[in-house]
C-alpha positions, 0 to 999 in steps of 0.5 A: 455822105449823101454823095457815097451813098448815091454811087454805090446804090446805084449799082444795085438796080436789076438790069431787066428793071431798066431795059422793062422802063426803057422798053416801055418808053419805046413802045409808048411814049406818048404816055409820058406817065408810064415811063416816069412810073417805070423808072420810079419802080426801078429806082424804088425798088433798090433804093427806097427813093424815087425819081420825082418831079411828078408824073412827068418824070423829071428829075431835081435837077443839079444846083449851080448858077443863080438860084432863087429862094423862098421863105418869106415870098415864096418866090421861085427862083430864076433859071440856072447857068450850067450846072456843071460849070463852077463859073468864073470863080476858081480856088481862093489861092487865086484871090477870088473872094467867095472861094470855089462854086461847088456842085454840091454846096453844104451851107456857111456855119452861122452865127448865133442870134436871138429870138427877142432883142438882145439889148445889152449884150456883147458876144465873143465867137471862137469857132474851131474845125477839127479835121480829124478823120471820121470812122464810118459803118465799113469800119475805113476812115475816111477824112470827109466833113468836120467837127465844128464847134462854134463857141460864145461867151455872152456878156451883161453890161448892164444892172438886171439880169438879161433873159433871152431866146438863144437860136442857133442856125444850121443847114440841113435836110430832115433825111440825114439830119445830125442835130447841134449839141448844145451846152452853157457853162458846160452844162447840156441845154435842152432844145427846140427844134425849129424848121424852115421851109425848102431854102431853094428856088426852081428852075428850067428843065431845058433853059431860057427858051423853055422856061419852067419851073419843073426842077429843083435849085438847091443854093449853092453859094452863102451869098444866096443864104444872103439873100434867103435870111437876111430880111427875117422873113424866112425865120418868121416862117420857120418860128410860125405856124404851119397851114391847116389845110381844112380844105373839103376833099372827096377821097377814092381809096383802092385795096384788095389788089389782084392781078396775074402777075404770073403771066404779066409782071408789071401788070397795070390798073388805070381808073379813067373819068372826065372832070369839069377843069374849072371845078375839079382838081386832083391830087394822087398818092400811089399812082405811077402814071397819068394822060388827060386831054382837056377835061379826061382823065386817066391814072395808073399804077402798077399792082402791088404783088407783095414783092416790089416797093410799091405802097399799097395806099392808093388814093385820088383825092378830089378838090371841088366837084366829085368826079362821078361815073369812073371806069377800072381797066387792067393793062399788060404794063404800065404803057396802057396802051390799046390793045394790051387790056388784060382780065383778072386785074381788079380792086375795092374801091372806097369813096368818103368825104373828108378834109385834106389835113386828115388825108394828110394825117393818113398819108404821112403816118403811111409814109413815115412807117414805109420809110423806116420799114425801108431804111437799114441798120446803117442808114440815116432815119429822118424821123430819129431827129425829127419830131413827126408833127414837124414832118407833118407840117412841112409837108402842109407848107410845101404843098401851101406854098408851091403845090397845087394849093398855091396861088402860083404852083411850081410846075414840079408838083402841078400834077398833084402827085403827093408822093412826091410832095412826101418824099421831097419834104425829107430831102429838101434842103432848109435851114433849121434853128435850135432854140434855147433860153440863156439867162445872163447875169448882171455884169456877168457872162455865160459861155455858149458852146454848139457842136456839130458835124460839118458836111463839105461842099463839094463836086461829085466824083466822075464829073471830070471837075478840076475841084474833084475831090476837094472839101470846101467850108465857110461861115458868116460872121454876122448874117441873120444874127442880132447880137452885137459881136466884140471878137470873132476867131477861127481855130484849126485842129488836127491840121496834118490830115488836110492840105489847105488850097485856097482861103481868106482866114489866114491859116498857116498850118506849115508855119504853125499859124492854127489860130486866127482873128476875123475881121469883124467887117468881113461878112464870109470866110472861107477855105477849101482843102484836100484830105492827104491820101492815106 
């Protein structure tokens, strides 16, 4: 209910909060940075996430069009079309064959596969969607996503007994995480959980003519999982280790904060210096803006007051030469602009030598602690369903393949700002594996069931999309699986709450057609529907 959430959150930030940032911007907008960290601290503060995209303040951007992948190249993906615009496809009714292009795409349910070859096996697939409505915290149902379980009978044509690592694969995102339930013969399995790196590409803030990589581009079609999965690459990753970052760093940490924020309420530090380019590079946590001109420097971040979501780690990490001789200065706010110093603003400042990967270890302990510290009761909280190592090495991965530690840094996390680096990781979108060992007996079979809540693709309400407030799904029949399948079926449940508009299954609730055979040939199915009002 990502989408639900966002729009009632909204509502919540102070109107001063906003007319403080959108001040700052007038007065100041030569210092890009400062009007990226005053919408960050309007965003904060109410919602506990930020606008990202580094200090310059972009935000992720909206998926549609054609996105790239990563995963095994960790290419970055080709500028998008409109994102508002669903293209030519239109609603399967109309015989299109991959269905609706929806703003927010929630990824195919996949087929089972295997870690090792699975030579002498046969699968039998039957996956059902039950449409029954869901009861959320408010206590209103609400019919939005589906309970879906995707059921195997694995058979032994052989003499010996057949031992294999079962991998399940669903989409998903570590800040909201629900993990698959898995059983065999009935019995619960017990799990290892396994993550891919973010499943999308980047794409341009302003188009062709001004190609960068500074926003995200989600997936938003299974014919990108396509591309994403289907050479093995990206399951590699996923099942391999994460980089050590090893790296020497020189590390500058700020504390003991103090600044009259009885007469100046956004009142601003800013640490300035000069680097040599060619021998220097900085990483930043804690701080809200940036200006450099060639070799000078100069960060900012608003002091902490105790009362604002504003962490009070702050740390310059150095890559290379140290930075040498520094300078501290308080501003009024954080346009740090001339003329606008103010005493009373100062800090301690630490300085020791250390590694990235222990900086790291501090940073992400740090942030797993502020982000259930911030969660509510009713919230998702990433770190129930995730392990913190994995967190930890998601994170390695990110900054290895597209920060500043990269051959090729995308744009979005060029400037070094690791809070964005922190945060992203539990949003981004990836494919992850529960991994299970399955014995099957000689001439025997087991039967495998994977149960799990199915998020719906869809268009954001107000967008004045024709497909608002239609539900899509769809499944592959084979992509990224290695077993050899004999039958697949489809089954529907709980039918009388949905109205089917478009698919390529072959439902036919009114006529009592709830149970169908795929077409092993067919690579994708799909259907869009919409809950019946209550």
């Amino acid at each position: 209910m990502r989408a639900e959430r966002l729009f009632r959150a909204l509502g919540l930030v102070d109107p001063a909060l906003v007319e403080e940032a959108l001040e700052v911007r007038r007065r100041a907008w030569r210092h890009w940075g400062a009007l990226a960290a005053c919408l960050a601290l309007v965003m904060s503060l109410s919602l506990g996430w930020l606008v990202t995209g580094g200090f310059r303040g972009y935000g992720s951007g909206m998926s549609g069009g054609v996105s790239g992948s990563s995963g095994g190249d960790g290419s970055a993906g080709a500028p998008s079309g409109d994102p508002g615009n669903p293209g030519e496809s239109g609603g399967g009714g109309s015989g299109v064959e991959d269905g609706i292009t929806f703003m927010s795409y929630a990824g195919p349910v996949f087929p089972l596969t295997t870690m090792e070859d699975p030579a002498g096996l046969t699968a039998e697939r039957t996956v059902t969607w039950d449409f029954a409505p869901g009861a959320y915290p408010d206590g209103e149902p609400r019919q939005w996503g589906a309970r879906v379980t995707d059921a195997y009978v694995l058979r032994n044509s052989t003499e010996e007994d057949v031992t294999v690592t079962a991998l399940y694969p669903f989409s998903g995102r570590f800040m909201d995480l629900e993990l698959p339930a898995v059983t065999a013969d009935g019995e619960a399995v017990e799990t290892t959980l396994y993550a891919g790196p973010y499943s999308g590409g980047f794409q341009s803030t302003y188009g062709a003519d001004a190609p960068d990589t500074m926003n995200l581009d989600t997936l938003n079609s299974w014919r990108e999982y396509e591309a994403l999965l289907e050479s093995g690459a990206y399951l590699s990753q996923a099942l391999g280790d994460y980089p050590v970052l090893d790296t020497p760093v020189t590390v500058y940490q700020f504390s003991d904060f103090a600044a009259p924020h009885e007469t100046w309420q956004a009142a601003t530090q800013a640490v300035s210096f000069t680097i040599d380019e060619a021998a220097t590079r900085i990483l930043t946590y804690g701080f809200n803006g940036c200006e450099w001109d060639e070799g000078f420097r100069r960060y900012s971040y608003f002091v902490p007051d105790g009362r604002r979501n504003e962490p009070d780690l702050k740390l310059l990490v150095i890559l290379g030469e140290d930075i040498g001789d520094y300078a501290l200065q308080g501003y009024q706010d954080g346009g740090c602009d001339a003329g606008e110093e103010i005493e009373g603003v100062s800090c301690s400042v630490t300085r020791r030598e250390t590694t990235l990967d222990a900086v790291l270890d501090q940073l992400c302990a740090y942030y797993q602690e502020r982000y259930i510290r911030s969660r509510a009761t009713d919230q998702d909280n990433a770190f129930d369903a995730i392990p913190f190592e994995m967190y930890r090495g998601a994170v390695a991965e990110l900054m290895a393949q597209y920060g500043v530690l990269s051959e090729a840094p995308m744009d979005r996390y060029s400037d070094g700002r690791l809070d964005d680096i922190l945060a992203e990781t539990v949003s981004h979108d990836r494919v992850l594996y529960l991994a299970f060992p399955v014995t099957v007996p000689a001439g025997g079979s087991v039967s495998l069931e994977c149960a799990l809540w199915k998020e719906p693709s869809f268009d954001y309400a107000c967008s004045g999309s024709d497909n608002e407030g239609l539900q899509g799904y769809d499944l592959t029949t084979r992509l990224g699986s290695a077993l050899e399948f004999t039958r697949q079926s489809a089954v529907l449940v709980n039918t009388e709450n949905v109205d089917l508009t478009g698919q390529n299954f072959g439902f036919d609730p009114e006529r009592g057609v709830t149970a169908v055979e795929l077409d092993l040939s067919e690579a994708h199915y799909y259907m869009e529907l919409r809950p019946k009002s209550e």
